[in-house]
VOFILUM-780026 format. One line per 10 residues: number of its first residue (from 0); their letters; for each residue x, y, z of N, C-alpha, C. Coordinates in pm, 1 decimal, padded with zeros to 6 digits. Example, Ala and Ser with C-alpha at 12.3 -4.5 7.8 and 13.67 -1.06 7.14 Angstrom:
BEGIN
0> AS> 01319.0,-00569.0,00780.0,01230.0,-00450.0,00780.0,01320.0,-00330.0,00780.0  01285.0,-00225.0,00708.0,01367.0,-00106.0,00714.0,01290.0,00003.0,00787.0;
***
This chain:
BEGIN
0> XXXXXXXXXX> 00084.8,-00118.3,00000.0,00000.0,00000.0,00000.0,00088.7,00123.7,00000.0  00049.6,00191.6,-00089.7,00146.8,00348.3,-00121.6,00076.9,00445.6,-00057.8  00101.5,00565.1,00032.1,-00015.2,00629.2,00030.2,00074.9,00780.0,00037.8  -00029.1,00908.0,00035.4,00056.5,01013.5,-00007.3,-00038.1,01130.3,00003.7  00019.9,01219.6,00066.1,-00054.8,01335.2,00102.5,00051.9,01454.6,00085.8  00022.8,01536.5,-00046.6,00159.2,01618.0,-00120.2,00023.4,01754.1,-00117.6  00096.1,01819.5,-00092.1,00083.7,01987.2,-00162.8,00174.4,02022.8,-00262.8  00124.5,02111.8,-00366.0,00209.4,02222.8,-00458.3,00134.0,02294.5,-00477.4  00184.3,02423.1,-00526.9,00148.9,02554.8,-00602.4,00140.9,02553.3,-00704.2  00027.4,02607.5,-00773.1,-00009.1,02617.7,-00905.6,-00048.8,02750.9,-00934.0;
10> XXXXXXXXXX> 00044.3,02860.4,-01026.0,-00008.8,02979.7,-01085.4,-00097.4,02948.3,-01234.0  -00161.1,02983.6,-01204.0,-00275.8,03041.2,-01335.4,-00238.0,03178.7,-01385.7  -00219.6,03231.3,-01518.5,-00217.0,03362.3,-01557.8,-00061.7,03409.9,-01618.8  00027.5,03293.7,-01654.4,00109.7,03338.2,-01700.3,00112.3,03415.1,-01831.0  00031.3,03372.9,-01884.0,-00014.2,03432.4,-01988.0,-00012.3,03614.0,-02030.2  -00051.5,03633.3,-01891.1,-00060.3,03786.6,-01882.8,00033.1,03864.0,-01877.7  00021.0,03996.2,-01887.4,00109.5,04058.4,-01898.9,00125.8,04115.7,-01779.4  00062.2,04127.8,-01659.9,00008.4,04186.3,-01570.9,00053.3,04044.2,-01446.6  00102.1,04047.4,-01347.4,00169.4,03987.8,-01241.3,00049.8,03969.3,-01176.2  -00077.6,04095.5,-01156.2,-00131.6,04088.3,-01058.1,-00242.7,04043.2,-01055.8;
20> XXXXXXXXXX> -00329.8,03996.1,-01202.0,-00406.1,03876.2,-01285.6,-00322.8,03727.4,-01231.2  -00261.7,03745.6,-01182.1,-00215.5,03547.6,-01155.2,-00324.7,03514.5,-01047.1  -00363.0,03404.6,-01077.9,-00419.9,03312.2,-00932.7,-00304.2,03210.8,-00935.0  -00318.6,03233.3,-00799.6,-00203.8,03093.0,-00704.5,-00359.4,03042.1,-00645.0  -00305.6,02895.5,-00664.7,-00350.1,02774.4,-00622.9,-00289.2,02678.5,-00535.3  -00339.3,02645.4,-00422.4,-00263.2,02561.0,-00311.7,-00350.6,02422.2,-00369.9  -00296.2,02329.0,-00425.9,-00345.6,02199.2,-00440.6,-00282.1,02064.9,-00387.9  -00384.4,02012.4,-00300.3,-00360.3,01908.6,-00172.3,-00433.7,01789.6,-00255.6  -00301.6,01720.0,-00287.1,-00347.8,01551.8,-00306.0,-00358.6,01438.6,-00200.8  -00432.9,01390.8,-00184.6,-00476.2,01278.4,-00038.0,-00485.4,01143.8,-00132.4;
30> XXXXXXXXXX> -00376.3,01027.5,-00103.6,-00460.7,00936.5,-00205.2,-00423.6,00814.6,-00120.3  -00464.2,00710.7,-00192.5,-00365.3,00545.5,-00154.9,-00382.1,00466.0,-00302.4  -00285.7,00378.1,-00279.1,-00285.6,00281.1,-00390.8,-00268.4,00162.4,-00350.2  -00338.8,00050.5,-00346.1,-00279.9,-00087.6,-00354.0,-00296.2,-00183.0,-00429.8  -00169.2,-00305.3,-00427.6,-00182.5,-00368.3,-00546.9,-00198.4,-00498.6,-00459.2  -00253.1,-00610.7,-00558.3,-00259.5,-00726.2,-00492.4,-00215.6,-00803.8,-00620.1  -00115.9,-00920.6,-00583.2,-00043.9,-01005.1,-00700.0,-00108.8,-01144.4,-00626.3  -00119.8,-01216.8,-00722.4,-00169.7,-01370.7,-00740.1,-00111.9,-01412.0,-00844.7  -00126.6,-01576.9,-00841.9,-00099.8,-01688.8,-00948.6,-00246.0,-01700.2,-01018.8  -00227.2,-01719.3,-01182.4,-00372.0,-01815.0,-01178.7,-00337.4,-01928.3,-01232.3;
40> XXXXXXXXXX> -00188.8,-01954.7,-01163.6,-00217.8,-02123.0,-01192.0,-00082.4,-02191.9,-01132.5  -00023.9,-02256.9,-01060.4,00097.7,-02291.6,-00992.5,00155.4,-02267.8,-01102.3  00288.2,-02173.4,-01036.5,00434.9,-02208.3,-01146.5,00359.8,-02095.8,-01255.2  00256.9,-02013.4,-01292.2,00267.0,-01921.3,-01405.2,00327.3,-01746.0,-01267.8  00363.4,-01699.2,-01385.4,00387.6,-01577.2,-01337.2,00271.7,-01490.8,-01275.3  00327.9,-01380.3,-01184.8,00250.1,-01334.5,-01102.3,00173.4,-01248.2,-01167.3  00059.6,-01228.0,-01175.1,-00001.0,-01071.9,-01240.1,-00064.4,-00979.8,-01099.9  -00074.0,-00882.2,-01163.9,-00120.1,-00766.3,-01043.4,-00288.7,-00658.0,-01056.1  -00320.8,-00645.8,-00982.4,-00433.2,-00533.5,-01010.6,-00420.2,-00458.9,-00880.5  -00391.1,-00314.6,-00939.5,-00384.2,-00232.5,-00872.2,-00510.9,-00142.7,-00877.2;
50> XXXXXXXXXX> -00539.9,-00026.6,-00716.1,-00673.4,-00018.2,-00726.3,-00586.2,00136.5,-00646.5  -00661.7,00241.2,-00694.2,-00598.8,00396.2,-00641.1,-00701.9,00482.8,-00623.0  -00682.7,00575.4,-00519.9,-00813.1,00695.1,-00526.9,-00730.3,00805.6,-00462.2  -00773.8,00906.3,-00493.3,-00766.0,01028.5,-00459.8,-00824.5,01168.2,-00466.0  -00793.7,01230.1,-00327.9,-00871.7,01364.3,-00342.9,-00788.0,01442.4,-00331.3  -00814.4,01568.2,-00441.7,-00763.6,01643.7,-00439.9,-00860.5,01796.7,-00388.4  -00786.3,01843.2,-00402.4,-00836.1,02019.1,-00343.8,-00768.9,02099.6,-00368.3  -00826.4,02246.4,-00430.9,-00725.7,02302.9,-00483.3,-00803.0,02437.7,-00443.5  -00759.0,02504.3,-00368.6,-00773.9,02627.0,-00296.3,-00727.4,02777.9,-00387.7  -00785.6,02915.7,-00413.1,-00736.2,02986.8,-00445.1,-00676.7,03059.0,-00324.8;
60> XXXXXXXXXX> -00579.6,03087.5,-00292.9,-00484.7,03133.2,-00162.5,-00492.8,03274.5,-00126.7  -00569.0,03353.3,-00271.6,-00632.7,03517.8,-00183.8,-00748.3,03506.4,-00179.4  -00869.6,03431.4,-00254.8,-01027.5,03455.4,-00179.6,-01029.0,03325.8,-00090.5  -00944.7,03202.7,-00076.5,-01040.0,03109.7,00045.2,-01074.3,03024.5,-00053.2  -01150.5,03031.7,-00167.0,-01240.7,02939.1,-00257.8,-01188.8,02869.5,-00304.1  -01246.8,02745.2,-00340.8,-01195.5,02607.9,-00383.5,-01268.1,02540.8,-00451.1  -01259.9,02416.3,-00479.7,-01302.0,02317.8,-00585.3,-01214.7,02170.3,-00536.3  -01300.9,02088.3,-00577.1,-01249.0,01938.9,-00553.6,-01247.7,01824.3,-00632.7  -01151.6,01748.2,-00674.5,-01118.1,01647.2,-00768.0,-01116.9,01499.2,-00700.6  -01207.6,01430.9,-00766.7,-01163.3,01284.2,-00706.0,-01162.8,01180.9,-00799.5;
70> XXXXXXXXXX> -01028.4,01100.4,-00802.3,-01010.6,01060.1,-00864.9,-01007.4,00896.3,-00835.8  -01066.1,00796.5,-00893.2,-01063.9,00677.2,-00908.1,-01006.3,00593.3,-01014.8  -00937.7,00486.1,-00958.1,-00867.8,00414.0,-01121.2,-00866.5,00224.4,-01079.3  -00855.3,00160.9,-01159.8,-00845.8,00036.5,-01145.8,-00712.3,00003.3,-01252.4  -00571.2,-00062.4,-01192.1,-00481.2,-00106.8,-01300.7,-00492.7,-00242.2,-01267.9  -00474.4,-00316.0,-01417.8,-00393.9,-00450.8,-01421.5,-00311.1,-00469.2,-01523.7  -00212.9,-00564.0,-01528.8,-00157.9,-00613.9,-01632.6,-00242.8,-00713.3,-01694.7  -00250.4,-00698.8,-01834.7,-00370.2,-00760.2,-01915.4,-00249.7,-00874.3,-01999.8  -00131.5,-00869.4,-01976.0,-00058.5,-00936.9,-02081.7,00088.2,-00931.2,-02060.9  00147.2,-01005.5,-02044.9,00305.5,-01049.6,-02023.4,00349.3,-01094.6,-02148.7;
80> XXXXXXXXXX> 00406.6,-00944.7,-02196.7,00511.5,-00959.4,-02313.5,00643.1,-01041.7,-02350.2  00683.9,-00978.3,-02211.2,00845.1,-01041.5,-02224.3,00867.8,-01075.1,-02022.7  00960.5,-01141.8,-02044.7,01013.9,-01183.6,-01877.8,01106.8,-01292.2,-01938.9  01236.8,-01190.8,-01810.3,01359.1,-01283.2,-01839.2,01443.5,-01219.2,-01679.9  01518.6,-01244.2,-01622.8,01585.6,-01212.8,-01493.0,01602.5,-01118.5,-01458.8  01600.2,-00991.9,-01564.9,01607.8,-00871.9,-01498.8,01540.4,-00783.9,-01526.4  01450.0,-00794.5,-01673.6,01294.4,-00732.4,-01678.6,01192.3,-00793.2,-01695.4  01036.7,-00711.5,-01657.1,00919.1,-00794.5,-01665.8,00875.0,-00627.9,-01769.4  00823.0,-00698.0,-01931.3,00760.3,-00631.8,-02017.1,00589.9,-00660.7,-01960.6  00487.9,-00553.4,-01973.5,00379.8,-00582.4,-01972.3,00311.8,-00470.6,-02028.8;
90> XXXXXXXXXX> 00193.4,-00574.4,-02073.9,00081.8,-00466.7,-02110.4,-00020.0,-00414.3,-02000.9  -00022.1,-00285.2,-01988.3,-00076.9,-00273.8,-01862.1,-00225.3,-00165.8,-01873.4  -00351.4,-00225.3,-01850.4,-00484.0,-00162.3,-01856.6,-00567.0,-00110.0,-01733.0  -00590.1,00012.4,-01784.4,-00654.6,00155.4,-01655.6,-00744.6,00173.4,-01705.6  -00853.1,00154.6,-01614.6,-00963.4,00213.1,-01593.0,-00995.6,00332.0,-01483.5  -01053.8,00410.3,-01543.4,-01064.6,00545.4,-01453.5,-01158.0,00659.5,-01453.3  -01204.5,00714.3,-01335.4,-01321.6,00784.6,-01291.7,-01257.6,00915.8,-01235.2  -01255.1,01063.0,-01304.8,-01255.0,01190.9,-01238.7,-01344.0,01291.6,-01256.1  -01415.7,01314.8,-01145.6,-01533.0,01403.3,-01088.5,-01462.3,01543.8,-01013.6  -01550.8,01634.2,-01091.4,-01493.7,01772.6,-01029.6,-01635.0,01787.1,-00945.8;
100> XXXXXXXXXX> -01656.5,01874.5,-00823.7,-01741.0,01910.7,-00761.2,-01708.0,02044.3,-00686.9  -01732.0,02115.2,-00727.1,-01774.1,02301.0,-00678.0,-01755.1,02286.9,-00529.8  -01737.8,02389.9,-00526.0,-01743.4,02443.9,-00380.7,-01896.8,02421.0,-00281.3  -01979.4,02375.0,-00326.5,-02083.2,02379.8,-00247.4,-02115.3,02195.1,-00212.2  -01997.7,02123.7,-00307.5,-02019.9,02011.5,-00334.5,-02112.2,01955.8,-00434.6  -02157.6,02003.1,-00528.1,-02206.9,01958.0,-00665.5,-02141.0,01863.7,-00750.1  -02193.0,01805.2,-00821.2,-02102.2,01756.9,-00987.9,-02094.8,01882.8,-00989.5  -01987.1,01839.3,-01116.9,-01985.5,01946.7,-01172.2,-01935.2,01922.2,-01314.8  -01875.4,01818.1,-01359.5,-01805.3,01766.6,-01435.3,-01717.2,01598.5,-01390.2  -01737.8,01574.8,-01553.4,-01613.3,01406.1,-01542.2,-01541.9,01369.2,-01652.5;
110> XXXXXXXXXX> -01479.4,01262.9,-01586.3,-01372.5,01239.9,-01701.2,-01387.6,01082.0,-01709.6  -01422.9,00966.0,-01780.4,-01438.8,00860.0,-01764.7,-01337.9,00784.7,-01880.5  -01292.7,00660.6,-01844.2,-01214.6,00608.6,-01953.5,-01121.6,00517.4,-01947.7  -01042.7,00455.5,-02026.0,-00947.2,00379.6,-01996.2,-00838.9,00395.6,-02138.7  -00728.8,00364.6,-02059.9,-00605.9,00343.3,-02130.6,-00500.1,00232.8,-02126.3  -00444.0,00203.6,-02222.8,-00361.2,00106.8,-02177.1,-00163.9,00163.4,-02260.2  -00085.8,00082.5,-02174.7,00039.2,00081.3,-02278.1,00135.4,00013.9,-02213.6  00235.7,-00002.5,-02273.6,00371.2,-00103.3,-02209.1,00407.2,-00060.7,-02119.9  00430.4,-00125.9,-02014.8,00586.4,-00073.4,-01916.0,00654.8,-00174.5,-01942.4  00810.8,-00133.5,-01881.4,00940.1,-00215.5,-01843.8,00954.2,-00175.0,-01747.9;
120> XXXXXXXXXX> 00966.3,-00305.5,-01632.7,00979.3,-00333.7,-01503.4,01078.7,-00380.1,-01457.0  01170.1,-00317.1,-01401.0,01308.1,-00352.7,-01348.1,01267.6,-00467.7,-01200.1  01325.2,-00563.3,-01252.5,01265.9,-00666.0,-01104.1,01346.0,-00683.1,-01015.1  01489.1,-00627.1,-01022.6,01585.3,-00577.1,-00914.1,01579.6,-00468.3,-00838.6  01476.7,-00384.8,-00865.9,01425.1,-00254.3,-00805.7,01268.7,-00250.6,-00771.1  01198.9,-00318.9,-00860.1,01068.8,-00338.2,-00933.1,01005.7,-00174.7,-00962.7  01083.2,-00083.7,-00978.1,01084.0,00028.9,-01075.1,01045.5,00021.9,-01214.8  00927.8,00131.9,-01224.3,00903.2,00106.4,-01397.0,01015.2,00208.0,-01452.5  01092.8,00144.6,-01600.5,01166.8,00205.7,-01678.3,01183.5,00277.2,-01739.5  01061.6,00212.3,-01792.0,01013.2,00247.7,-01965.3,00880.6,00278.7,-01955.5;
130> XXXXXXXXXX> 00813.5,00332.6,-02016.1,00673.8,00306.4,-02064.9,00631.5,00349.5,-02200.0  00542.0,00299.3,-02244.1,00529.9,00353.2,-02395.1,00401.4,00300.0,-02461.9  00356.5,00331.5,-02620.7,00262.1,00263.9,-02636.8,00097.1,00310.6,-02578.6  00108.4,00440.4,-02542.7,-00076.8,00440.2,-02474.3,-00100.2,00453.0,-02573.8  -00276.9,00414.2,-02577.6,-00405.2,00404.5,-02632.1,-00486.3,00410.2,-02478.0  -00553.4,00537.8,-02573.4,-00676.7,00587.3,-02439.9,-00793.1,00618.2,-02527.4  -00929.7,00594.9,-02461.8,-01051.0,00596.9,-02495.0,-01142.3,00628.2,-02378.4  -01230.7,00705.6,-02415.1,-01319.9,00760.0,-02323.6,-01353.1,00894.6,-02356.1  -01463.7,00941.5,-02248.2,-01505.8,01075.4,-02265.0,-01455.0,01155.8,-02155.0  -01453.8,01281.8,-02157.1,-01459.8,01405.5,-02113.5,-01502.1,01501.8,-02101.7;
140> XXXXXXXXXX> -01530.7,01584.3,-01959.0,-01616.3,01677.8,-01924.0,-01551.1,01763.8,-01873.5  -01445.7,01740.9,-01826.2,-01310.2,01819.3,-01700.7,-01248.6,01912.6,-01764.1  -01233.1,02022.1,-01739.8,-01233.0,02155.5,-01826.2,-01055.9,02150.0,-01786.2  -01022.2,02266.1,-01841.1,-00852.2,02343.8,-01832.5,-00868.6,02370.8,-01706.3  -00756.1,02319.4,-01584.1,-00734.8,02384.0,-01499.8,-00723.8,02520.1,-01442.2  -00704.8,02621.3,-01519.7,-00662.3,02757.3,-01473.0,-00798.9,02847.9,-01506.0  -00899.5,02737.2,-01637.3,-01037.3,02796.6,-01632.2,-01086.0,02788.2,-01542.0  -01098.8,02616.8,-01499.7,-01186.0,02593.8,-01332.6,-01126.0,02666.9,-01263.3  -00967.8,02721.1,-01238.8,-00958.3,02798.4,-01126.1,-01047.1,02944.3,-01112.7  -01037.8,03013.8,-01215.5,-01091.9,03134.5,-01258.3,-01227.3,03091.2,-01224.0;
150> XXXXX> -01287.6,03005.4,-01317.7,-01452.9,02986.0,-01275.3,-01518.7,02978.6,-01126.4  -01438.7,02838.3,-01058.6,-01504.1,02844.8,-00911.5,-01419.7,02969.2,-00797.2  -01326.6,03027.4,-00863.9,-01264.9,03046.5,-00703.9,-01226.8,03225.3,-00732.2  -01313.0,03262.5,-00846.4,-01256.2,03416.1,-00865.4,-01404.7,03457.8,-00894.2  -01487.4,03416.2,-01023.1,-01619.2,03460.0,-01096.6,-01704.9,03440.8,-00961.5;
***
């Protein structure tokens, strides 16, 4: 189990010419991830499905106002390319759910979908290497970040 609770700063408004048009954004990620590995069959290699969520929050830092992201995903490896002693190739498939909700707690927007693509898996570290190869499909509702900032936390 991974778990992780990060802040960063995010300016909106570089664009401008004007310093004092920026919104700063304090955005707080809260998440966990865990994976669970099994056999499906003595003696075959291990596969994994990993399962992640997170909330985010992203505060404008001169009015107070905010907005909230939560994000859901399901990974597995769908396919073992290559394996030999010191890498594991796989094809690896995400499924995934992100919901924006306003400040009052509304929908407000989503992002639904899945993707897949290779990694290379160092099994002396079990660090991914490489990755490559996405294909993603799905829809979208989840606007430009620095719009939603402007929209919920300034208009």
């Amino acid at each position: 189990v991974v778990e992780w609770d990060d802040t960063v700063i995010d300016t909106c408004g570089d664009d401008t010419e004007d310093p004092a048009d920026d919104i700063t954004i304090t955005s707080r990620f809260v998440g966990r991830f865990e994976i669970t590995l099994r056999q499906r069959a003595p003696g075959a290699p291990l596969v994994f499905t990993g399962r992640g969520h997170e909330v985010s929050t992203y505060t404008n830092t001169e009015t107070g106002r905010s907005w909230t992201g939560v994000f859901s995903w399901l990974d597995k490896d769908i396919k073992v390319l290559s394996l030999d002693e010191e890498f594991a190739t796989l094809r690896i498939a995400t499924v995934f759910h992100f919901v924006i909700f306003d400040e009052g707690g509304r929908r407000d927007s989503r992002n639904d979908g899945r993707f897949s693509s290779v990694v290379v898996v160092d099994l002396s570290t079990d660090e991914v290497v490489d990755e490559y190869d996405f294909r993603v499909v799905g829809r979208g509702g989840v606007g430009d970040f620095c719009a939603d900032a402007q929209r919920f936390t300034v208009d």
